[in-house]
N, C-alpha and C positions, 0 to 999 in steps of 0.2 A: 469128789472133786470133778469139777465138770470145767471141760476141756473147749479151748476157739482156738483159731488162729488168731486174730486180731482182736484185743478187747479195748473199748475205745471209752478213757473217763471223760464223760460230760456232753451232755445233748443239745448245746448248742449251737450255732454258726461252725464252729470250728470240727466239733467231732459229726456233725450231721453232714458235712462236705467230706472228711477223711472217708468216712465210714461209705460212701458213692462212690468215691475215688479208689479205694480198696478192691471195691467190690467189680467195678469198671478195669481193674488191673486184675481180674483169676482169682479172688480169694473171695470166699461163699461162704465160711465158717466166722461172722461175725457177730460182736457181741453189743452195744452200747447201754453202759450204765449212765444213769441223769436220777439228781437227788430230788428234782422238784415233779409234781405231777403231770407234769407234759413236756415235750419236746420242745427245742426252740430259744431255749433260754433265756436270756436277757431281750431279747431280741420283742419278747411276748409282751412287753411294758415300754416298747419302746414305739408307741402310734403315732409318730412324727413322719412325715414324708423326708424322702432323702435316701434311700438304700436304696440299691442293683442299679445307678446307672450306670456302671462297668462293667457288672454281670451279665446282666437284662438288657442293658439299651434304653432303662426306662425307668420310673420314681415311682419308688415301692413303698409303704409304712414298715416298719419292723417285724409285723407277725404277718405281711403278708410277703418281703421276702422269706423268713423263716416256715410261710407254710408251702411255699413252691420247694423248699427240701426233706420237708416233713412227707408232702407226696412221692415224690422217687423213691422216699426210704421205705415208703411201705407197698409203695409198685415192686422195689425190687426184693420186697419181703426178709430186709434187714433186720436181724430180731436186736428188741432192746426192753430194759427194764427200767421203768420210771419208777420215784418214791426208793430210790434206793443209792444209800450211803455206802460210798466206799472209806471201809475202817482203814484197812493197811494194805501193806504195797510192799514186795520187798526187790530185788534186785534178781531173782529168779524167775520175775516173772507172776508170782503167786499173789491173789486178789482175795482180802475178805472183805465182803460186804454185809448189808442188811438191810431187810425192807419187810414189812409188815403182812406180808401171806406167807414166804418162804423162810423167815425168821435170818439166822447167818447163814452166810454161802458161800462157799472156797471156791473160786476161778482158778482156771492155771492158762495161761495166754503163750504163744511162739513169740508174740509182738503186742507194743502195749502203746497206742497214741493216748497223748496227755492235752484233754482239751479243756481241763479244769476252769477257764475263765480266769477273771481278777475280783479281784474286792477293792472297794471303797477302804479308803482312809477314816477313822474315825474322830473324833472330838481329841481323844485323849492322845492320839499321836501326834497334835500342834499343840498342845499345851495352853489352851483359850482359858486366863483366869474368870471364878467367877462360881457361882452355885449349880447345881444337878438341878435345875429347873426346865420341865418341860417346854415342847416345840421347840427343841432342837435336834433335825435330823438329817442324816447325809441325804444330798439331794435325790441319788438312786431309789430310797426309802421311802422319800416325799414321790416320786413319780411311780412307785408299784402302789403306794395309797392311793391318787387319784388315780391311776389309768386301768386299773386292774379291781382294786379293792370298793373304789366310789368314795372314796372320803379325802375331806381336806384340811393337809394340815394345820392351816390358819389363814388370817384375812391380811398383815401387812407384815410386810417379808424383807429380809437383807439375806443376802446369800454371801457368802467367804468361797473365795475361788472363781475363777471363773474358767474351768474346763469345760468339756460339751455339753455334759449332762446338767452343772450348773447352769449355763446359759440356755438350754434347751426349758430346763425347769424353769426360767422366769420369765419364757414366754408361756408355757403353759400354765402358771399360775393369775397370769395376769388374763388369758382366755377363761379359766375359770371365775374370775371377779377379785380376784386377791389384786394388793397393790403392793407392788413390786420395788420400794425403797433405792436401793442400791445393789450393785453387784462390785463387790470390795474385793479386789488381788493385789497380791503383795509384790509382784514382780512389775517391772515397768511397761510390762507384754501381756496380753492375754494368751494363755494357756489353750483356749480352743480355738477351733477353726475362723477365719473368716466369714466364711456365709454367715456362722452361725450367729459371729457379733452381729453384723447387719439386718441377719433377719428377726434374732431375737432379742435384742436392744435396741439397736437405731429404730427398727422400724416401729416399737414401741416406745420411745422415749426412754427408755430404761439407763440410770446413769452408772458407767462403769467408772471406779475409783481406782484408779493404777496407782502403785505406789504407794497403797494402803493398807491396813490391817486392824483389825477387833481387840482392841486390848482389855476391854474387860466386860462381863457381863451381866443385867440387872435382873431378877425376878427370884421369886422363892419358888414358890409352887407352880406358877407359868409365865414363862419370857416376856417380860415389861418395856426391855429395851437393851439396844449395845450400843458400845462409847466405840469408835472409829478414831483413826488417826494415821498422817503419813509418815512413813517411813524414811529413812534415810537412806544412802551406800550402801550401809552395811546391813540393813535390811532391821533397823531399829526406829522404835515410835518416836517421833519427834511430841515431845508431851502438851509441847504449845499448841498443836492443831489439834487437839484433841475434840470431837463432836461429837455427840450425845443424839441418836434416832430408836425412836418409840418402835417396837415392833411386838407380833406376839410369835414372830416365826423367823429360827434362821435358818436355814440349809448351809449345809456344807459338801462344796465340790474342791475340794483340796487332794485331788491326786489318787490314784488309780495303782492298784498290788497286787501284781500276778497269785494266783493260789497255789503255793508251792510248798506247803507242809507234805505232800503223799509222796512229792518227787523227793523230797530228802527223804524219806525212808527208804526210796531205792536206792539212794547212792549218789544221786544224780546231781552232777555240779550247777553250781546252781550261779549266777551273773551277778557281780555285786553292784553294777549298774542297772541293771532288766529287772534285777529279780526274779528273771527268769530263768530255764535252765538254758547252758552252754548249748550250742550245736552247731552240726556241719553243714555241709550245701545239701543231704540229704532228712536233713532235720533229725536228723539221730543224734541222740545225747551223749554225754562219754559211755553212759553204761548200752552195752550192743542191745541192741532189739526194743529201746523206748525211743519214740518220737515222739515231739512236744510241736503245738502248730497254736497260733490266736493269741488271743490274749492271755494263756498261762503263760507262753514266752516273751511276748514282751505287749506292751499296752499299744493298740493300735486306734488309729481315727477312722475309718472304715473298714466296715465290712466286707466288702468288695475284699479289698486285701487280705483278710483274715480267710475268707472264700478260696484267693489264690496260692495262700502256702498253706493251707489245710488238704486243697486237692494233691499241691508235690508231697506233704507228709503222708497222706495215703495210699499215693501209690508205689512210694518209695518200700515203706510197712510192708506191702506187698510182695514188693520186688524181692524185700529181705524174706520174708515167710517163703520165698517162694527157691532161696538157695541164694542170690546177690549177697557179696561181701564186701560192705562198704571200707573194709580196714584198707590201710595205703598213708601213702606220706601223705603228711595237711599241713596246707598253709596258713598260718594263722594273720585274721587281721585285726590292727588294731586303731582303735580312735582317739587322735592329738587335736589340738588347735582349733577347739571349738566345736568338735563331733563326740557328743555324746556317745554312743554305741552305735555296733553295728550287728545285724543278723542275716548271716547266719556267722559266728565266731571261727569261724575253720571251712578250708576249703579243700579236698583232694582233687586237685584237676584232671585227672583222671579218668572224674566219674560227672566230668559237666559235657553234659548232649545240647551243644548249638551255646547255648548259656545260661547264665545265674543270677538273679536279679540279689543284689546287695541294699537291703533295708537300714535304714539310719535316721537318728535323730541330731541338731544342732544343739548345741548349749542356751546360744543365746538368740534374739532377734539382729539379724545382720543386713545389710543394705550392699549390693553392689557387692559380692564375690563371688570369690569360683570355690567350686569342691574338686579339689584335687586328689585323684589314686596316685599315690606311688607303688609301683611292684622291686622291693626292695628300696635302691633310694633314687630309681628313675620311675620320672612325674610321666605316667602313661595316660591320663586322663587329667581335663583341665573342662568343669560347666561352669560355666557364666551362670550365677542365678542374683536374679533381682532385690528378690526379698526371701530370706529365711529366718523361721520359726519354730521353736520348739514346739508348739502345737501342732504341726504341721510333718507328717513322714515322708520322709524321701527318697528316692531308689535310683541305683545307677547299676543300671547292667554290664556284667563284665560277660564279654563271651570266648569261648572257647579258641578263639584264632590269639587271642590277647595272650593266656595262659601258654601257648606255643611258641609264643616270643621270649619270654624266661622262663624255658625248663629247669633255673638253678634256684627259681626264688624261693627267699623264705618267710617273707612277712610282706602281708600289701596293709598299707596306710592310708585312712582316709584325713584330710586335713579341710579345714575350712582358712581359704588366703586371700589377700589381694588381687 
């Protein structure tokens, strides 16, 4: 059994910042396991400009924010083990893995951050009628083919979704020579960023179909073509508009799943909206001693962010190996009236130094309201925001002079209002 203080699942963005931040708060006994062969993660397929300007002050591609962390880790000679699967996990703490020189391997960790990432959504979780016919792959798959592997998945393309990586893949496909059909979402909003629509559709001509959807699809042995159609209300084909486009490729960017199989083995409550696990302002889960930071707690649009509650998850890990007991009354929050979640799910005021930044999603696209906190059922906060979108993450800091005001509270509320 071989023994860390910190063992951190997953080498990218998220545990390569814990694992600095750890290490920057007193704790030298570090471990990180990463299943793929190098550091970096997702990060390493993503050669798009757009990371660290909140970090850095400046426009990074993906592996080369990811290799300004990958350096620190090995200046400050953080050990980790690439090519290597973590089997199980339990709630004490204890790690079996495997990797191909040291066969299985039992950890035993004081503290365990969880930086497992998300996965893609696949085919069979929307339900697309139609045959197992080739060149159809989630857009993630189609961008590790070209950007990493050198191949491409086809020449005339529709995409279903249009989250970032959808819309990032259809400008990259149209840079390599593919023509790029359609990008089909079923919501009346797109799913990803702004920039992203402007820079990788508008500025390509690229037509996004809001209020649409694939109802079925043509090919035996490789993809001929998909029937389109708008949708109604209730999020049903209207059969009259039904449209018929030749393709031999579709991607699918239909939504993004924390990795949270190893956190249910520990016990670990897990968010029936996130999917990810529960936590507190110290990012501790219900069970003591595991922190969850990135994208296994909830799906985030930047990095930069993932960056910043990965460093509190780190050094919190630390503070706890190091004798800090986060136990204490918590306040719990929760989201009405058009707020999707919020993170962190619990707050002990107790243990907030200056203050707490409060992560959250919208339900829908809204025009002209406020985000209102209530602490209990006084409205202590009231922003004016212009435009909100669920592809879009939002934060509103509470600080510790606030929590001062109601020593009795028991639930703060985040609402979206007039």
């Amino acid at each position: 059994m071989r023994e860390y203080d910190i063992v951190i699942i997953g080498g990218g963005p998220a545990g390569l910042a814990a694992a600095l931040s750890a290490k920057e708060n007193g704790i030298e006994n570090i471990l990180i396991l990463e299943r793929e062969n190098t550091l970096g993660g997702i990060l390493n397929q993503c050669i798009h400009s757009g990371f660290g300007l909140h970090t850095f002050k400046e426009e990074l591609t993906g592996p080369e924010y990811a290799q300004r962390f990958i350096d620190r880790v090995e200046e400050e000679k953080i050990q980790y083990k690439l090519d290597t699967m973590v089997l199980d996990l339990n709630k004490d703490k204890f790690i079996t893995a495997v990797n191909g020189k040291e066969g299985i391997i039992e950890i035993s960790a004081k503290a365990i951050i969880l930086c497992m990432g998300c996965r893609e959504r696949p085919r069979g979780a929307i339900n697309i009628p139609g045959s197992r016919c080739a060149g159809i792959y989630t857009a993630g798959t189609a961008q590790r083919f070209v950007n990493i592997e050198g191949f491409m998945p086809g020449r005339e393309v529709v995409i279903l979704g249009s989250g970032d990586i959808g819309l990032i893949m259809a400008r990259r496909m149209i840079l390599e020579g593919a023509k790029v059909k359609a990008v089909v979402e079923l919501m009346p909003y797109s799913s990803g960023l702004k920039r992203n629509i402007v820079q990788c559709l508008d500025d390509y001509n690229t037509p996004l179909l809001l209020n649409h959807t694939i109802t079925s699809i043509k090919g035996k042995d490789r993809l001929e073509g998909v029937t389109i159609a708008e949708v109604d209300k209730n999020r049903r084909p209207i059969l009259e508009t039904k449209e018929y486009i030749p393709c031999d490729t579709l991607l699918l960017s239909v939504g993004l799943v924390p990795e949270n199989e190893l956190s249910k083995k520990a016990e670990i409550q897990i968010s029936a909206t996130t999917y990810g696990p529960e936590v507190d302002e110290s990012m501790q889960t219900n069970v003591e001693g595991f922190f969850a930071c990135g994208n296994v707690l909830h799906v985030h649009d930047l990095v930069d962010n993932v960056t910043t509650e990965s460093v509190s998850a780190g050094k919190n890990a630390a503070m706890y190996v190091l004798g800090k007991n986060f136990k204490g009354d918590k306040v719990q929050l929760f989201s009405e009236s058009g707020i999707r979640y919020t993170v962190p799910q619990y707050i002990n005021p107790e243990n907030i130094q200056g203050f707490i930044d409060v992560r959250f999603r919208v339900l829908d696209a809204y025009r002209d309201k406020n985000i209102s906190v209530y602490f209990d059922d006084t409205r202590e906060i009231q922003i004016k925001k212009r435009i909100l979108t669920p592809g879009e993450m939002e934060t509103i800091r509470l600080t510790s002079d606030i929590f001062k005001k109601y020593p009795k509270c028991k639930n703060i509320t985040f609402k979206v209002e007039d």
